[in-house]
N, CA, C and O atoms as CSV, one atom per row, in Angstrom:
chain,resi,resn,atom,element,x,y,z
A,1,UNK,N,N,9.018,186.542,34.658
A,1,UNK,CA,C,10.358,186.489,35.195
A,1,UNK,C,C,10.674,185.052,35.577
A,1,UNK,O,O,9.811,184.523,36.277
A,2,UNK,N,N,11.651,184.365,35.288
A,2,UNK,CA,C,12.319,183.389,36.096
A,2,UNK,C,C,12.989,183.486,37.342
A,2,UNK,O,O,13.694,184.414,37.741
A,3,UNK,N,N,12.611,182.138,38.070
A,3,UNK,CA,C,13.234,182.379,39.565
A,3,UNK,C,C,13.517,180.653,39.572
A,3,UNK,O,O,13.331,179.968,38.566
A,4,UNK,N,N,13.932,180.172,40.712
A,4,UNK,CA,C,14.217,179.226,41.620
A,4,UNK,C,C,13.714,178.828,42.953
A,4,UNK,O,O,12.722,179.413,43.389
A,5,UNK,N,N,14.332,177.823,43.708
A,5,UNK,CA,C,13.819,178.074,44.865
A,5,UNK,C,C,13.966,178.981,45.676
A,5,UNK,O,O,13.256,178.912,46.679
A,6,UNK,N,N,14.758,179.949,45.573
A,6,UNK,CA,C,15.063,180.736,46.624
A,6,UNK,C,C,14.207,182.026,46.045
A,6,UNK,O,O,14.449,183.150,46.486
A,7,UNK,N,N,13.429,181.863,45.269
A,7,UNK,CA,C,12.545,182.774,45.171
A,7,UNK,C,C,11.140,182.109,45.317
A,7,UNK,O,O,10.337,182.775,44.664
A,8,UNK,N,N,10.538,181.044,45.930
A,8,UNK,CA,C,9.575,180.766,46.796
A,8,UNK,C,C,8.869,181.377,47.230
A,8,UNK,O,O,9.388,182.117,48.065
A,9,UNK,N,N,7.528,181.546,47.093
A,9,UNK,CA,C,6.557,182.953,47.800
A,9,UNK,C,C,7.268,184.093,47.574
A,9,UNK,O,O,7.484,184.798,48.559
A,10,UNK,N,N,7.806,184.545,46.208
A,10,UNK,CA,C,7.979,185.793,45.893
A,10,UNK,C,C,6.719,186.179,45.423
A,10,UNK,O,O,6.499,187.220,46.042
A,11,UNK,N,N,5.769,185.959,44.700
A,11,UNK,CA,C,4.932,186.762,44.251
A,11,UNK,C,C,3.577,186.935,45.656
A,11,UNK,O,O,2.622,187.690,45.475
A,12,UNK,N,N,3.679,186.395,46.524
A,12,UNK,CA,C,2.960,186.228,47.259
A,12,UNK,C,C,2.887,187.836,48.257
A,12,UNK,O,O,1.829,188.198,48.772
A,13,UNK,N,N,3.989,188.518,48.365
A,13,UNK,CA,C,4.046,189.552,49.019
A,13,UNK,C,C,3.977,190.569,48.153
A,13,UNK,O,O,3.312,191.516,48.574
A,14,UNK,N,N,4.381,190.682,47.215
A,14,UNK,CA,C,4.004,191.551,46.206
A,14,UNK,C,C,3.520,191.195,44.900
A,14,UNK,O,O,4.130,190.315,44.293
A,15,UNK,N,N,2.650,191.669,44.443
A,15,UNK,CA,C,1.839,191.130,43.035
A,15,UNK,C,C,2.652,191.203,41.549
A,15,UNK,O,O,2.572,189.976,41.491
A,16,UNK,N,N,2.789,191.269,41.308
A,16,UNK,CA,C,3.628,191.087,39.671
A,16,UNK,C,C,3.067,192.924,38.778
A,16,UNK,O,O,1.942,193.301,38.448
A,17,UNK,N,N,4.063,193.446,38.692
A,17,UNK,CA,C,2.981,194.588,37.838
A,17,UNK,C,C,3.362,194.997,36.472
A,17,UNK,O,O,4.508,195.074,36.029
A,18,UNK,N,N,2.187,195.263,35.824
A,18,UNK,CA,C,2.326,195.748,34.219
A,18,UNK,C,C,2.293,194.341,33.606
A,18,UNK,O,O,2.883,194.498,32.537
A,19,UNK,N,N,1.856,192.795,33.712
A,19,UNK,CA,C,1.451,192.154,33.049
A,19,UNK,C,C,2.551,190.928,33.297
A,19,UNK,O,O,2.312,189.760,32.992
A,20,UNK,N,N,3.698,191.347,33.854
A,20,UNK,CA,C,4.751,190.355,34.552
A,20,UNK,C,C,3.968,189.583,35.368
A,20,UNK,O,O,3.050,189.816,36.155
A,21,UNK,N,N,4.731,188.305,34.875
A,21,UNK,CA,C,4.653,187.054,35.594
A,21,UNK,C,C,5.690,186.773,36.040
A,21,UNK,O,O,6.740,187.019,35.447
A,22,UNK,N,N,5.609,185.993,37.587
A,22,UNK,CA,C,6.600,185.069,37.853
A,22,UNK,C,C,7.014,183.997,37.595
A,22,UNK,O,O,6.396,183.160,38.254
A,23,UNK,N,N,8.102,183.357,36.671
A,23,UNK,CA,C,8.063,181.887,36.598
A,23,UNK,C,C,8.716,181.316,37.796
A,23,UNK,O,O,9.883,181.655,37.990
A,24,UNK,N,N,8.266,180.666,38.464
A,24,UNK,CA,C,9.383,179.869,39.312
A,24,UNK,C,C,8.836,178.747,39.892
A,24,UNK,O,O,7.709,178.564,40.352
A,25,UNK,N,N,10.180,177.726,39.773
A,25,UNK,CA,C,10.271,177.209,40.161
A,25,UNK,C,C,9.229,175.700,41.206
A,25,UNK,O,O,9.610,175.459,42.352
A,26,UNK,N,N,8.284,175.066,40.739
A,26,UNK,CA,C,7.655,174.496,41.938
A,26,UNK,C,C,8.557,173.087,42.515
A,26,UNK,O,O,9.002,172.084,41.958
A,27,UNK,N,N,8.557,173.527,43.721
A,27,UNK,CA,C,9.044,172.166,44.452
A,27,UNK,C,C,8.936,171.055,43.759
A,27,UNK,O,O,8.101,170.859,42.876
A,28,UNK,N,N,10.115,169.978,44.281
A,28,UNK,CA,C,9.855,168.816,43.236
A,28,UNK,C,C,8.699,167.607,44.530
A,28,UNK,O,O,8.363,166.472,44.192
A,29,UNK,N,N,8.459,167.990,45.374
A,29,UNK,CA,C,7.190,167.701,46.767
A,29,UNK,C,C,5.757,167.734,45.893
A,29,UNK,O,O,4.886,166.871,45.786
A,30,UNK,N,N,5.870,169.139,45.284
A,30,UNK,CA,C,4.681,169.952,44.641
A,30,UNK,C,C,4.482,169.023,43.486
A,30,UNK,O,O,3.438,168.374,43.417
A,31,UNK,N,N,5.434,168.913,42.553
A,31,UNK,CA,C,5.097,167.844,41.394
A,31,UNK,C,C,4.810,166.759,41.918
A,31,UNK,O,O,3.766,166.442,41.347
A,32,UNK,N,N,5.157,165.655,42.932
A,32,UNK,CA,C,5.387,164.432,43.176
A,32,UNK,C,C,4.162,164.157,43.468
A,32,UNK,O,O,3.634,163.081,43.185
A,33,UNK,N,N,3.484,165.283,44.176
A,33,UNK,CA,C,2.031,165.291,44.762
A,33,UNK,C,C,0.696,164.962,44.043
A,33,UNK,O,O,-0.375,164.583,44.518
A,34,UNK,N,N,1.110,165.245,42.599
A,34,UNK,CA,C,0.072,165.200,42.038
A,34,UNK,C,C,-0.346,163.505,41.297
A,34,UNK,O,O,0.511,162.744,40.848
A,35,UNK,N,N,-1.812,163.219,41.327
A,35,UNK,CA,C,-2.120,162.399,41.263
A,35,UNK,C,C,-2.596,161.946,39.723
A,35,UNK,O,O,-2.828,160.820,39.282
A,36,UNK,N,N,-2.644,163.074,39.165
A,36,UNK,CA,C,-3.334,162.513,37.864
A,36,UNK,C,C,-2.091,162.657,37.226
A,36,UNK,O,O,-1.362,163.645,37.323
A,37,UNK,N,N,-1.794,161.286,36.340
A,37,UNK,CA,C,-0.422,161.080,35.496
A,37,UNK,C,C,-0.471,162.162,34.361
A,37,UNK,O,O,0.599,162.460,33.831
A,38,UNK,N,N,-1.426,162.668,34.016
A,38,UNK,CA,C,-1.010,163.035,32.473
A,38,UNK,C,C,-0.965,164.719,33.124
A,38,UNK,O,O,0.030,165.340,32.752
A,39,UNK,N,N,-1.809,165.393,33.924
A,39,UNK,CA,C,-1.358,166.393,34.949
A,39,UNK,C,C,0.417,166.868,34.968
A,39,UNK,O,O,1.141,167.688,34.404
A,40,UNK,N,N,0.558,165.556,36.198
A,40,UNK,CA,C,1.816,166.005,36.094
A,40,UNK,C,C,2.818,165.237,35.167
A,40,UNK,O,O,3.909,164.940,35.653
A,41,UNK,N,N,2.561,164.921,33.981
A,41,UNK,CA,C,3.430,164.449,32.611
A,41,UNK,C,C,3.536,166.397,32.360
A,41,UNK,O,O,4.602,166.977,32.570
A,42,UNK,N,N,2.434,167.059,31.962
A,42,UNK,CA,C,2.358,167.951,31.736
A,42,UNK,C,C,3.094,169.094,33.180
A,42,UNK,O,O,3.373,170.217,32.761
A,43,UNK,N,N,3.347,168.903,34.490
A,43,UNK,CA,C,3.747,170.327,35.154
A,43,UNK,C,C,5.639,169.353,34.732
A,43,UNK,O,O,6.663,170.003,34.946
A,44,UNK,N,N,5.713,168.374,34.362
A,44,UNK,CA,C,7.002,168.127,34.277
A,44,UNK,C,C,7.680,168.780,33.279
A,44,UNK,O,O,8.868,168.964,33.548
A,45,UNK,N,N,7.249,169.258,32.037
A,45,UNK,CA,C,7.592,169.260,30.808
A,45,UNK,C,C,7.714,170.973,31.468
A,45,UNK,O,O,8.803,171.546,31.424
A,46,UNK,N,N,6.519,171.638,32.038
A,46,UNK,CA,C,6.888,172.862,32.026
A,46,UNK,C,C,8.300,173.435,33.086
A,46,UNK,O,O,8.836,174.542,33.135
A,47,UNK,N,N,8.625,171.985,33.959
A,47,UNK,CA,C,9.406,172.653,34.710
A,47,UNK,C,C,10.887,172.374,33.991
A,47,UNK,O,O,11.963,172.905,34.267
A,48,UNK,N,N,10.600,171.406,33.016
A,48,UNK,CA,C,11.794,171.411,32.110
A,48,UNK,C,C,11.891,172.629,31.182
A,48,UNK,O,O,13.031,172.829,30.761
A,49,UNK,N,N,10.931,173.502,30.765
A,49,UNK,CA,C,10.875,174.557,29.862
A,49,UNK,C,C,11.749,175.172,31.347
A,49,UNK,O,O,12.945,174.880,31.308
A,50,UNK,N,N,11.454,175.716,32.220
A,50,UNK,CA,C,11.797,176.876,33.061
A,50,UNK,C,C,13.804,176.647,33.419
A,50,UNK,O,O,14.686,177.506,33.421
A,51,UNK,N,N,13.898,174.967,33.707
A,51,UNK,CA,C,14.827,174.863,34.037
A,51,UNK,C,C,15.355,175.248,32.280
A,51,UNK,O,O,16.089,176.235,32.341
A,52,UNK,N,N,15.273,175.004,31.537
A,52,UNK,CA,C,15.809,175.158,30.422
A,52,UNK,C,C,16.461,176.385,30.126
A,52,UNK,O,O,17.577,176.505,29.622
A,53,UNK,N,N,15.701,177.267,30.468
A,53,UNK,CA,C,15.739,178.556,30.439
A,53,UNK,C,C,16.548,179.049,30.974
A,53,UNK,O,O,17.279,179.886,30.444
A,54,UNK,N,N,16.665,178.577,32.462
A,54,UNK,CA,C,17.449,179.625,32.998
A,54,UNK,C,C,19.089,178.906,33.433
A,54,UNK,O,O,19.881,179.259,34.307
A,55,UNK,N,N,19.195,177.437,32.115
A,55,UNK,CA,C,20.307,176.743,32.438
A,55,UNK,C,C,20.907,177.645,31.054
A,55,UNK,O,O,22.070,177.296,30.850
A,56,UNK,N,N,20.394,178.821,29.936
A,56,UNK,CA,C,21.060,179.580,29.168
A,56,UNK,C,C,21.159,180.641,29.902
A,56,UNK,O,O,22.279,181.109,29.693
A,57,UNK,N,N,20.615,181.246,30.617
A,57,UNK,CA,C,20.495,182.566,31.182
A,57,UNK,C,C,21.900,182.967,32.139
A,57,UNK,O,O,22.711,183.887,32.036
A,58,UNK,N,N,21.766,181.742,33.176
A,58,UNK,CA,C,22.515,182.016,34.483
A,58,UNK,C,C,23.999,181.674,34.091
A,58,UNK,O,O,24.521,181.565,35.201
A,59,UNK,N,N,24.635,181.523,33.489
A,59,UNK,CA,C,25.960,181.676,33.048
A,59,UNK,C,C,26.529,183.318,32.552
A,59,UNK,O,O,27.503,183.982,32.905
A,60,UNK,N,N,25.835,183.479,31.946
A,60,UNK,CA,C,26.555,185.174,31.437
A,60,UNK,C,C,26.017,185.931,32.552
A,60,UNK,O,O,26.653,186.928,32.893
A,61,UNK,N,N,24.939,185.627,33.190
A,61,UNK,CA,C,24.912,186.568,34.446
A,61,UNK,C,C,26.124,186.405,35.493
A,61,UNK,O,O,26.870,187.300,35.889
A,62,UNK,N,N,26.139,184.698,35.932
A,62,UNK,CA,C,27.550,184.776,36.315
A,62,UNK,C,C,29.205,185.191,36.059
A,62,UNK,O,O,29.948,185.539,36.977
A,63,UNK,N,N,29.470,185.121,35.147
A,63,UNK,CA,C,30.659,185.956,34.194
A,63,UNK,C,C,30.175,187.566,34.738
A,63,UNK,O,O,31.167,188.127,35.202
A,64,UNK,N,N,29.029,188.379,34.800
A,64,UNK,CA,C,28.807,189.403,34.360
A,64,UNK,C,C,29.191,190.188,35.897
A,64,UNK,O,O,29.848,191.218,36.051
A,65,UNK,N,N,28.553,189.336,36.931
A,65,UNK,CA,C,28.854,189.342,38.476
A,65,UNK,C,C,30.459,188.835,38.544
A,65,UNK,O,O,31.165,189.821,38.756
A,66,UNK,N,N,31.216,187.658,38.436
A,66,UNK,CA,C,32.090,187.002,39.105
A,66,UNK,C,C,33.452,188.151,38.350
A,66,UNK,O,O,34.195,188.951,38.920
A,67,UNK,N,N,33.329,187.769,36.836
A,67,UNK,CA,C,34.604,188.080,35.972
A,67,UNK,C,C,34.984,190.063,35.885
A,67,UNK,O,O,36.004,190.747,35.802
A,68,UNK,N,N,33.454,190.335,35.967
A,68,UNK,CA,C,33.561,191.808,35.250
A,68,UNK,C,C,32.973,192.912,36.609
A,68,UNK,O,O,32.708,194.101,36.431
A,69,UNK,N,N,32.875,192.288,37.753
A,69,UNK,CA,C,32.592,192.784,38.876
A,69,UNK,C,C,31.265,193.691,39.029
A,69,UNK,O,O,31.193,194.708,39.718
A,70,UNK,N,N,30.231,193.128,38.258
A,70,UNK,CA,C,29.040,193.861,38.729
A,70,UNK,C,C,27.779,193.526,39.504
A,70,UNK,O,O,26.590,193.337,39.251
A,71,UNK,N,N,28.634,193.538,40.639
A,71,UNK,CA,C,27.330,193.081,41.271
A,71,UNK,C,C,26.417,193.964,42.391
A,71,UNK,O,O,25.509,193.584,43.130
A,72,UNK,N,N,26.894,195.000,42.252
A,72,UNK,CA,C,25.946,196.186,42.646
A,72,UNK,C,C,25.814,197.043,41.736
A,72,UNK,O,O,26.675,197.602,41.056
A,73,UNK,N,N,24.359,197.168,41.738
A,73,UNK,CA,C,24.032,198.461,40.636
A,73,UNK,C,C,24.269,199.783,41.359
A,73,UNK,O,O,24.000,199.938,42.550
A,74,UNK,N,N,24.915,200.958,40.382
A,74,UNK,CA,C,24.722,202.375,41.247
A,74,UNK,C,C,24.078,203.313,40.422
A,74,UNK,O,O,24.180,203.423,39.200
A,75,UNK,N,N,23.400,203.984,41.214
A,75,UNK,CA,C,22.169,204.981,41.323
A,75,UNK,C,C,22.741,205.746,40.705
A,75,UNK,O,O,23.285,206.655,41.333
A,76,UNK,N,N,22.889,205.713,38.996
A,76,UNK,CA,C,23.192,207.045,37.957
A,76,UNK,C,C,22.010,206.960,37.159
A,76,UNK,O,O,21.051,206.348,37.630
A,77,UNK,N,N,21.901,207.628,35.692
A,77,UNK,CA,C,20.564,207.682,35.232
A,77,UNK,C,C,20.208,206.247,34.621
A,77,UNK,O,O,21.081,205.412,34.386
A,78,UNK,N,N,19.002,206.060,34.412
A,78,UNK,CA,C,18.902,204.558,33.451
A,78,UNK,C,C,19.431,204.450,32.053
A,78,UNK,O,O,19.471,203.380,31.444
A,79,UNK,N,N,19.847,205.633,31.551
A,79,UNK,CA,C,20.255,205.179,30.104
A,79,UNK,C,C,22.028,204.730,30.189
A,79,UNK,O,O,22.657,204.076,29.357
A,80,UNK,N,N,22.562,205.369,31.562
A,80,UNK,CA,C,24.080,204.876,31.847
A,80,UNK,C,C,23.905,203.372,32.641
A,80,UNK,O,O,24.873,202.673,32.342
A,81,UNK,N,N,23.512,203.074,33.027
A,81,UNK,CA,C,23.063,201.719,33.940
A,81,UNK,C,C,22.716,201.181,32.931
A,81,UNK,O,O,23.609,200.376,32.665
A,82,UNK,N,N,21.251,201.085,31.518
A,82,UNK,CA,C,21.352,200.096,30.401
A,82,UNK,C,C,22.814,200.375,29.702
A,82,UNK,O,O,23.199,199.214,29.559
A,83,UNK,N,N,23.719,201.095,29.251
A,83,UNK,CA,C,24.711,200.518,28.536
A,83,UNK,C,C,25.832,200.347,29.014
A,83,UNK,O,O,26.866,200.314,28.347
A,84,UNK,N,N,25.736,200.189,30.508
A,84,UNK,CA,C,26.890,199.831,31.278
A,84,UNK,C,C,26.807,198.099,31.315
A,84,UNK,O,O,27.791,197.384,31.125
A,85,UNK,N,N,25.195,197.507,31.647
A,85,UNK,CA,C,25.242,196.486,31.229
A,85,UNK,C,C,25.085,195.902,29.838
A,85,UNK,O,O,25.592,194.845,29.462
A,86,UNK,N,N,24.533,196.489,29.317
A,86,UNK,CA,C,25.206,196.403,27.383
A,86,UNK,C,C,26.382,195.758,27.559
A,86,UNK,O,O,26.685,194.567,27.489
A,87,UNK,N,N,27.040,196.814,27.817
A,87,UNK,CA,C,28.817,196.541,27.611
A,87,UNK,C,C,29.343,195.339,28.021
A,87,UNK,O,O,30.020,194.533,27.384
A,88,UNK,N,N,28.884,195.306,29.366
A,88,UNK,CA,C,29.399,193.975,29.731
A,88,UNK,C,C,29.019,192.755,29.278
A,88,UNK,O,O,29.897,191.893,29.235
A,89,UNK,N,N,27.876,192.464,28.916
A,89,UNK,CA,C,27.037,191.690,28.083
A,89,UNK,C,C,27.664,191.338,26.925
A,89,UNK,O,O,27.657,190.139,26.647
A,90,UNK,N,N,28.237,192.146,26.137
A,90,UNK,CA,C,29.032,192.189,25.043
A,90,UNK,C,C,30.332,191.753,25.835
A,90,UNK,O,O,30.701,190.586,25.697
A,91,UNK,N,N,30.822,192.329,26.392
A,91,UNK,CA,C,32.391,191.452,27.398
A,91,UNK,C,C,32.159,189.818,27.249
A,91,UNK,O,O,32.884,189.018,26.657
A,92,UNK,N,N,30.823,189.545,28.027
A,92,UNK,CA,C,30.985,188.609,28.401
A,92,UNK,C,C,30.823,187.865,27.025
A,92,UNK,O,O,31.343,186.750,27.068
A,93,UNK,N,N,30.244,188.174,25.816
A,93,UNK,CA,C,29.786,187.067,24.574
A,93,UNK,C,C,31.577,186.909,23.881
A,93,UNK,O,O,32.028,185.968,23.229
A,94,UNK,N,N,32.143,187.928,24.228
A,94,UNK,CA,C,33.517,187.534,23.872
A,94,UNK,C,C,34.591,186.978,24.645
A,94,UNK,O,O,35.633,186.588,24.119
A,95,UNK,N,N,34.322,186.920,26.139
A,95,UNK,CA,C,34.844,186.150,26.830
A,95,UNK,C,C,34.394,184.370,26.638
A,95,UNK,O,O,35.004,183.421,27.130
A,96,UNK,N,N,33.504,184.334,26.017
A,96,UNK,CA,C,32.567,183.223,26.083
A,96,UNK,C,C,33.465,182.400,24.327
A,96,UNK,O,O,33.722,181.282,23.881
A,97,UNK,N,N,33.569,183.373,24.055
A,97,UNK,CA,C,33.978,182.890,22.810
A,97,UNK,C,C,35.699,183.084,22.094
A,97,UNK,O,O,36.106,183.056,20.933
A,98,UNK,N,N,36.392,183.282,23.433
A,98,UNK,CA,C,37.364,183.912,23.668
A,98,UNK,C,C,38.700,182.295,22.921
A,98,UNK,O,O,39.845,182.541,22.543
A,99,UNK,N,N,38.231,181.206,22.917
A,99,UNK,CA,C,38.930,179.884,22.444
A,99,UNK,C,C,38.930,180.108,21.432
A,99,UNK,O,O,39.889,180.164,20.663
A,100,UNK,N,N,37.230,180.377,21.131
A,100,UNK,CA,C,37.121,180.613,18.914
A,100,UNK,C,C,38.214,181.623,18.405
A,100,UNK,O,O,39.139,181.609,17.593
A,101,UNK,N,N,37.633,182.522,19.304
A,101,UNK,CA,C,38.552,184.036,18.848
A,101,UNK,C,C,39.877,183.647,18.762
A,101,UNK,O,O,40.261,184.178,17.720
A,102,UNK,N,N,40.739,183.078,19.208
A,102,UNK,CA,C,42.119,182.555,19.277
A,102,UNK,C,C,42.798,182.101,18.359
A,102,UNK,O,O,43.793,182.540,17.784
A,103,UNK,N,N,41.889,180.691,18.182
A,103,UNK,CA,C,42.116,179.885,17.382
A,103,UNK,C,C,42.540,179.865,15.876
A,103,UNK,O,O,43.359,179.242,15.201
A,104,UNK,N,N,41.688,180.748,15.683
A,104,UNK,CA,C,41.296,181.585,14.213
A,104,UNK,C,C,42.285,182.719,13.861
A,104,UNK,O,O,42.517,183.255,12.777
A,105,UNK,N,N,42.982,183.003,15.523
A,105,UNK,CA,C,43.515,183.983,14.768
A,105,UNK,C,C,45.260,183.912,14.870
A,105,UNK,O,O,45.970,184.903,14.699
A,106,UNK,N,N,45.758,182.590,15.169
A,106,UNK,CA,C,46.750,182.161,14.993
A,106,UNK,C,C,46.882,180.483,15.466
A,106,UNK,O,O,47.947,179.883,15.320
């Protein structure tokens, strides 16, 4: 899973289960700290993979919360909850692309 700072000592209270990992985030204290250059050449690159990641991710989640109002899940079965966010998911790839769509079509 990806996180940030505000997920800091998340895995620490509860363990990760079924083979999940936490990615998150280490302080930029935590990198600075380290002494061997090629060390942290290497925790730099991975915190560029993580930030990378979740600089594609956290946009359609935002649209998915801000534009299409879901930001509480409700307690119906899981197969209505996966294609409720389906749907919006799909909202949002056409909101996202909503200039192209236009353009093209007058």
């Amino acid at each position: 899973m990806f996180g940030d700072a505000g997920y800091v000592g998340a895995e620490k209270p509860v363990p990760p289960k079924r083979g999940r990992r936490w990615w998150i985030a280490a302080k930029r204290s935590t990198i600075k700290s380290i002494e061997d250059t090629k060390l942290r050449a290497i925790m730099e690159e991975l915190e560029y993979a993580k930030a990378s990641t979740r600089a594609i991710e956290e946009p359609p989640s935002r649209l998915v919360k801000r534009q299409f109002g879901h930001v509480k899940a409700r307690y119906r079965e899981l197969a209505k909850n996966g294609a409720q966010v389906t749907r919006l998911f799909a909202l949002v790839n056409l909101w996202m692309a909503r200039r192209y769509l236009l353009a093209t079509a007058g």
